[in-house]
C-alpha positions as CSV (number, residue, x, y, z in Angstrom):
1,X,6.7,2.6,-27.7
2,X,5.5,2.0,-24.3
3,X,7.7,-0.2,-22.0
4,X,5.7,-3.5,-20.5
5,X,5.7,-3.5,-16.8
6,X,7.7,-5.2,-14.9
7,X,6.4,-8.1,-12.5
8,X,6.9,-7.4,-8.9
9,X,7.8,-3.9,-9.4
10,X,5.4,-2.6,-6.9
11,X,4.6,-3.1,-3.4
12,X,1.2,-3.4,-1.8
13,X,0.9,-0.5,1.3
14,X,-1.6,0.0,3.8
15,X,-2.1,3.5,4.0
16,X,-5.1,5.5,5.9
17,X,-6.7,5.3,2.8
18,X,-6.6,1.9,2.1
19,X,-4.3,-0.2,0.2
20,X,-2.1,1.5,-2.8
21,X,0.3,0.0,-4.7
22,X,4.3,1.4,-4.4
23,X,7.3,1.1,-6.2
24,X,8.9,-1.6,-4.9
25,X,12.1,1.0,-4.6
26,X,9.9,3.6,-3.2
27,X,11.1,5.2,-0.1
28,X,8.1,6.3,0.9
29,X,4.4,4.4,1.6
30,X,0.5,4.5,0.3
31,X,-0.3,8.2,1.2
32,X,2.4,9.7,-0.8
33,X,2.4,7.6,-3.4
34,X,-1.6,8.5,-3.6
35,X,0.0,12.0,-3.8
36,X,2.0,11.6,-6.3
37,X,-1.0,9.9,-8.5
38,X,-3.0,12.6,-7.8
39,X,-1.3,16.0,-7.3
40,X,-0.8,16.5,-11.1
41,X,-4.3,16.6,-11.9
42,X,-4.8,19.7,-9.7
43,X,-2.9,22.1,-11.6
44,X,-1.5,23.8,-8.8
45,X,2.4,23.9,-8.3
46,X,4.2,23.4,-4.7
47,X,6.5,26.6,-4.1
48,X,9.9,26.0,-4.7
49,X,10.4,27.3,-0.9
50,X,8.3,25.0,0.8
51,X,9.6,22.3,-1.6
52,X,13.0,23.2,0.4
53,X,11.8,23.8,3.4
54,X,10.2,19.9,3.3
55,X,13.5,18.7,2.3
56,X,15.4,20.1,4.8
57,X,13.0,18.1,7.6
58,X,12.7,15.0,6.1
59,X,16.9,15.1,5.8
60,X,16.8,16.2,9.7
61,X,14.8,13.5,10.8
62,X,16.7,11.0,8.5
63,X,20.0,12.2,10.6
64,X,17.9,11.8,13.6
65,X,16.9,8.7,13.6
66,X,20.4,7.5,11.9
67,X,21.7,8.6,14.7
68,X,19.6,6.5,17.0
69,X,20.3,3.3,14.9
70,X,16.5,3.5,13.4
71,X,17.3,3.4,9.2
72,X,19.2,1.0,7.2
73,X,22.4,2.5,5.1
74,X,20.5,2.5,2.5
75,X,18.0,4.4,3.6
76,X,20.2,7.2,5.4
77,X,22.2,8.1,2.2
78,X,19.1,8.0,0.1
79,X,19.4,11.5,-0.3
C-alpha cells in the first residue's frame, strides 16, 4: 500500500538547472536533490571514503559559518 502524498511537502528550488522540487525539510537545494533523483539509475556506488571525506567538509563549513552567526540552530545540529 502506497502512502498518498502529502500537500505542501516539497519546496520549489531554483537550481542551475532550473526549477526542482525539494522536501520541504530538505537541507539541501535543486542540484542535490536532482542528484539524489538521478544517481540511482547509474549503477555506480560512491566510496565509502569519499562519502566520509564529504562529510567531514560539509560538518567543517557548518562549524564555520556557525561560528560566524551564518546558520539557524536548526541547521547547525542538523548533523
Amino acid at each position: 500500500m502506497s502512502a498518498e502524498p502529502v500537500p505542501h511537502a516539497y519546496r520549489t528550488e531554483c537550481g542551475s538547472v532550473g526549477k526542482f522540487q525539494v522536501p520541504r525539510t530538505a537541507l539541501y537545494g535543486a542540484v542535490t536533490a536532482r542528484v539524489v533523483q538521478d544517481f540511482p539509475n547509474s549503477g555506480m556506488r560512491m566510496p565509502r571514503d569519499t562519502l566520509r571525506a564529504l562529510g567531514l567538509g560539509t560538518a567543517a563549513g557548518a562549524r564555520v559559518n556557525d561560528d560566524l552567526g551564518l546558520l539557524g540552530n536548526d541547521r547547525v545540529r542538523a548533523h
